[in-house]
N, C-alpha and C positions, 0 to 999 in steps of 0.2 A: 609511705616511701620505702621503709623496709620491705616490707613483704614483696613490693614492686621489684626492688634493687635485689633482691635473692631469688625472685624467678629466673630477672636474667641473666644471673651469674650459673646459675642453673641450666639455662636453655645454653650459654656460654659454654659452661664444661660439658654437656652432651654431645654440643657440637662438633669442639677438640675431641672429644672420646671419640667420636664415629670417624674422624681425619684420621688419626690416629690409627684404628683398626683399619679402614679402609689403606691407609700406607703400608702397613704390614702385610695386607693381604695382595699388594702389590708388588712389595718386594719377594714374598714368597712365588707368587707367580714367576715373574724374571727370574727368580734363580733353577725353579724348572725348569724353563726353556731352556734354560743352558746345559740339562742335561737330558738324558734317555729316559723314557718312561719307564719306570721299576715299580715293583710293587705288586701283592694281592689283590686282585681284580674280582671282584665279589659279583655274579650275574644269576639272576632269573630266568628263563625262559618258556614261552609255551613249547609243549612236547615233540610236536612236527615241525615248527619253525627250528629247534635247538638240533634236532635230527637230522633235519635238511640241509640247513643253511649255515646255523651258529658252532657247530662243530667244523667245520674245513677252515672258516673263517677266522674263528678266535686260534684255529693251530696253524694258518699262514699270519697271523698277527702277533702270536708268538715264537713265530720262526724270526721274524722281522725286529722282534724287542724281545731277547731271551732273558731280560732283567723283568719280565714279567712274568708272575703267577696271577692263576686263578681258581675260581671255584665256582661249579655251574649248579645250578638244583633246574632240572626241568620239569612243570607243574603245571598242573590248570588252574590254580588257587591261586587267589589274593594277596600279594606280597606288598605290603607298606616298608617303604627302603630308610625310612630313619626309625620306626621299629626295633628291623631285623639286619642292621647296619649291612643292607647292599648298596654297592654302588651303582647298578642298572639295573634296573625292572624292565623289559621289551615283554609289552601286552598288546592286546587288541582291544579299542573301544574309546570314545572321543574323552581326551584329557577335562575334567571337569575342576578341580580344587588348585587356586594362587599356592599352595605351599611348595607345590614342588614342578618341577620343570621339567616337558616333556619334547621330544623332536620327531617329529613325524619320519619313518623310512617309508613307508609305503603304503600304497592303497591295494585293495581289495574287492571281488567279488565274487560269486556263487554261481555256480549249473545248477538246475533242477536235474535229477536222474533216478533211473528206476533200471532194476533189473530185466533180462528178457524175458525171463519164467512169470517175473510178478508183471510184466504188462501184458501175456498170453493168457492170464489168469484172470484180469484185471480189467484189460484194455488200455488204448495210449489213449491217455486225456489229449486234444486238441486246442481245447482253449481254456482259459482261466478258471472261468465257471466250474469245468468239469473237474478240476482237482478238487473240490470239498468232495466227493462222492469219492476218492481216494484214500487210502489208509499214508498216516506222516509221521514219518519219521524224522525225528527235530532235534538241533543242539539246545543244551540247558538256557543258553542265552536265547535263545526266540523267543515271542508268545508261545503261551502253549494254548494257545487256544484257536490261533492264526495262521496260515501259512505266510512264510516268511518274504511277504510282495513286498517292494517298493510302492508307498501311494493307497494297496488294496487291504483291506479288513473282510478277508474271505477266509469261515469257518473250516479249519479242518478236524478228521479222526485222530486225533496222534495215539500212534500205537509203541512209539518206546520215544525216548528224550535220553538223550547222555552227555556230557562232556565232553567228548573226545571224538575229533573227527575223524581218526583212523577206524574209530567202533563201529560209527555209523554207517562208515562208507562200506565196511565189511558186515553189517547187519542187510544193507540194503542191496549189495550183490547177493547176498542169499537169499532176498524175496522178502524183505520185513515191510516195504514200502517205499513212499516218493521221499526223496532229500533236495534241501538246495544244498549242497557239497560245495567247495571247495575245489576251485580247478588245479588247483596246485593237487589235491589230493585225488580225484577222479580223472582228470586228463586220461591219463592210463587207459586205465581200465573202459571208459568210453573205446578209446582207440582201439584197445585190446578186443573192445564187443563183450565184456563181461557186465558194462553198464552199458546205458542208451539216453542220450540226453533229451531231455523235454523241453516244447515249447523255448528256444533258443531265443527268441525274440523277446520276449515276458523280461521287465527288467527288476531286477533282485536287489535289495540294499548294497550299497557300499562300504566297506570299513575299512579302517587303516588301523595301520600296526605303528606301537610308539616305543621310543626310548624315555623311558622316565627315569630321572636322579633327583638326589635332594636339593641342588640349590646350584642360581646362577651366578653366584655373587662371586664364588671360587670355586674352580674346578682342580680338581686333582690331575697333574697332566698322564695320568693310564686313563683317566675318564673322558678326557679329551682326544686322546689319540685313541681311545679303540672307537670311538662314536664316528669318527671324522673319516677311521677307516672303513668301520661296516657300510656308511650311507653313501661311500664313495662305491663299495661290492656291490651293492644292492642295485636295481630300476626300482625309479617310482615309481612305477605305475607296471605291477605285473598282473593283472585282473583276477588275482585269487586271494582267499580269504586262505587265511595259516589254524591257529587257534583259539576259539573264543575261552573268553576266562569267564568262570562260573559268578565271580564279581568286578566290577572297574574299581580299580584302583584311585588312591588321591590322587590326581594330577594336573597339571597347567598348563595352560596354552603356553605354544612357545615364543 
């Protein structure tokens, strides 16, 4: 009977302790909303997405809440945000680990393209087949042993592999080889005639871009109000990949 009676007085005070916390985490809430979001805004970002996008955005979001600071690092590395106490990680790469909480802005995907000189040189591949007999240039995140299909495990030559899509895209206007790029980062240049897109049909992986923070239990109202403003700037759905990250991060469906 003891041991009985002192489990539940046990499961008893857990219970009061989690009410308890969880009230306070609700009175802390309500008394945000009652004011402006202030505060040190701590952010990550991949390199061309923080270039492109998250620089105009986070400075009309702090035109809008000038009780906000922040601090950007833009990277292709790995950032774990209860680590390196950020309050948003925005990576590329499907949310895998319960600890932390992630919101989808966008999806993504990739052109094949090749420069003029290296297809005069080279020849334009036609179909699927014919790209293993091509030289590939590939971000860190592909296979490196694959060209980057949808569905296909077709060998390719790869002749450089980097991190960074703005490298590649400028390695493969100079003649290094075929890429699946980034339309957000090749558009251009297609247009311009400095690339030439391949095989347009051929369909290429998917990916989305995430906001990841530490937890949903309570949000900090800057963490809430820049997330609710970015994904309100944003389309879901702009058919271009931004930056892949050399690793995926922890993170959780939403």
């Amino acid at each position: 009977l003891g041991d009985g009676y002192n489990r539940l007085w046990q499961a008893y005070y857990e219970r009061c302790r989690q009410i308890m916390h969880d009230f306070a985490e609700a009175e802390q809430a309500v008394m945000q909303l009652q004011q402006a979001p202030s505060g040190l805004l701590r952010i990550t970002s991949p390199i061309e997405f923080g270039q492109m996008f998250l620089a105009s955005l986070l400075g009309d979001f702090m035109r809008q809440y000038p009780q906000i600071t922040a601090e950007v690092e833009l990277a292709s590395r790995s950032v774990d945000p209860l680590q390196e106490g950020v309050d948003i990680v925005i990576m590329v790469g499907q949310p895998e680990d319960s600890t932390l909480v992630a919101r989808r802005l966008l999806s993504t995907s990739r052109w094949l393209c090749a420069s003029p000189d290296y297809l005069a040189a080279h020849g334009t591949p036609t179909s699927v087949a014919e790209l293993a007999g091509h030289r590939a240039v590939l971000l860190s995140t592909d296979s490196q042993r694959y060209w980057p299909l949808s569905g296909d495990s077709l060998p390719c030559q790869r002749v450089l592999s980097c991190n960074n899509i703005t490298f590649a895209r400028e390695a493969v206007v100079a003649g290094a080889g075929i890429a699946a790029l980034p339309a957000l980062i090749c558009a251009e240049s297609v247009h311009s005639g400095r690339l030439v897109r391949l095989l347009a049909d051929v369909p290429l992986p998917v990916g989305e871009l995430y906001a990841v923070y530490p937890s949903r239990r309570f949000q900090a109202m800057k963490v809430k109000a820049f997330l609710d403003f970015l994904i309100s700037r944003l389309p879901a759905d702009t058919g271009r990949l931004l930056e892949p990250e050399a690793a995926r991060l922890i993170t959780s469906r939403p």
